[in-house]
C-alpha positions in Angstrom: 85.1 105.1 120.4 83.2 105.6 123.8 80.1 107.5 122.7 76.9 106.3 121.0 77.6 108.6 118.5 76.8 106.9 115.0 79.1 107.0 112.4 79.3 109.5 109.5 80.1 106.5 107.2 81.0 103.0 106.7 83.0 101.5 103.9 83.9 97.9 103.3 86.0 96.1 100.9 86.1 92.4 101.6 86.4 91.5 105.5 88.0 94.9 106.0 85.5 97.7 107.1 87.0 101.9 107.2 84.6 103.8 110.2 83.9 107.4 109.8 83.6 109.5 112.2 82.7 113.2 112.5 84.0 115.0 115.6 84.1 118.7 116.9 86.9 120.7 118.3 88.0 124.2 118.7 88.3 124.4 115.5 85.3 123.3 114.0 84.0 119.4 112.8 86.9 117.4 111.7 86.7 113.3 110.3 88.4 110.5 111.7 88.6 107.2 110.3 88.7 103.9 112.2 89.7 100.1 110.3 88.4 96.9 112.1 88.4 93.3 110.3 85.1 92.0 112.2 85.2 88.1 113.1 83.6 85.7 114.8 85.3 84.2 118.2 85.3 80.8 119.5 82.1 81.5 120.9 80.6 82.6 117.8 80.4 86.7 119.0 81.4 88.9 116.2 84.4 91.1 117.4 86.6 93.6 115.7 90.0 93.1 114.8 92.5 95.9 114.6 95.6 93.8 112.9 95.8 92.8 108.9 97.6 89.9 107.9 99.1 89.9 104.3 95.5 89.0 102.8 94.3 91.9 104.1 96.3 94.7 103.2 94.8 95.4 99.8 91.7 95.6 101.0 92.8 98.2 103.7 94.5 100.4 101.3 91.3 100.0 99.0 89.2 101.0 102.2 91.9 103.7 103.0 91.8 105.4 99.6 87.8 105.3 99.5 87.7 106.9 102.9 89.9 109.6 101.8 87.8 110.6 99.3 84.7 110.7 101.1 86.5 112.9 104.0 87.6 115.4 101.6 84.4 115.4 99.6 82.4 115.9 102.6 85.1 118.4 104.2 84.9 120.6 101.0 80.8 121.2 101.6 81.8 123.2 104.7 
């Protein structure tokens, strides 16, 4: 994302991290959700990721699931 908005919430489940994100449109606030596997590059910088390998992919659906739930527990309190 482009803004300095901060996120509405951040969920991690082993290297994976799920990025909420609370936005406004026409229709009112909505979530979106953003997955990143942070690592360190050659120069030691911390980056983001946005691919999963094999080793990754329970993790994502673990993150996927718990971000669901927080979106539609938080969406039900409008």
């Amino acid at each position: 994302m482009a803004t300095n908005k901060q996120p509405a919430n951040t969920l991690r489940c082993g290297k994976i991290k799920a990025t909420i994100w609370e936005n406004t449109s026409e229709k009112g606030p909505f979530f979106s959700t953003t997955f990143s596997r942070p690592f360190k590059d050659q120069s030691g910088v911390w980056r983001n990721g946005a691919s999963f390998g094999l080793n990754d992919l329970e993790a994502l659906l673990t993150v996927a699931r718990e971000a669901k739930d927080w979106i539609a527990g938080h969406a039900l309190k409008r």
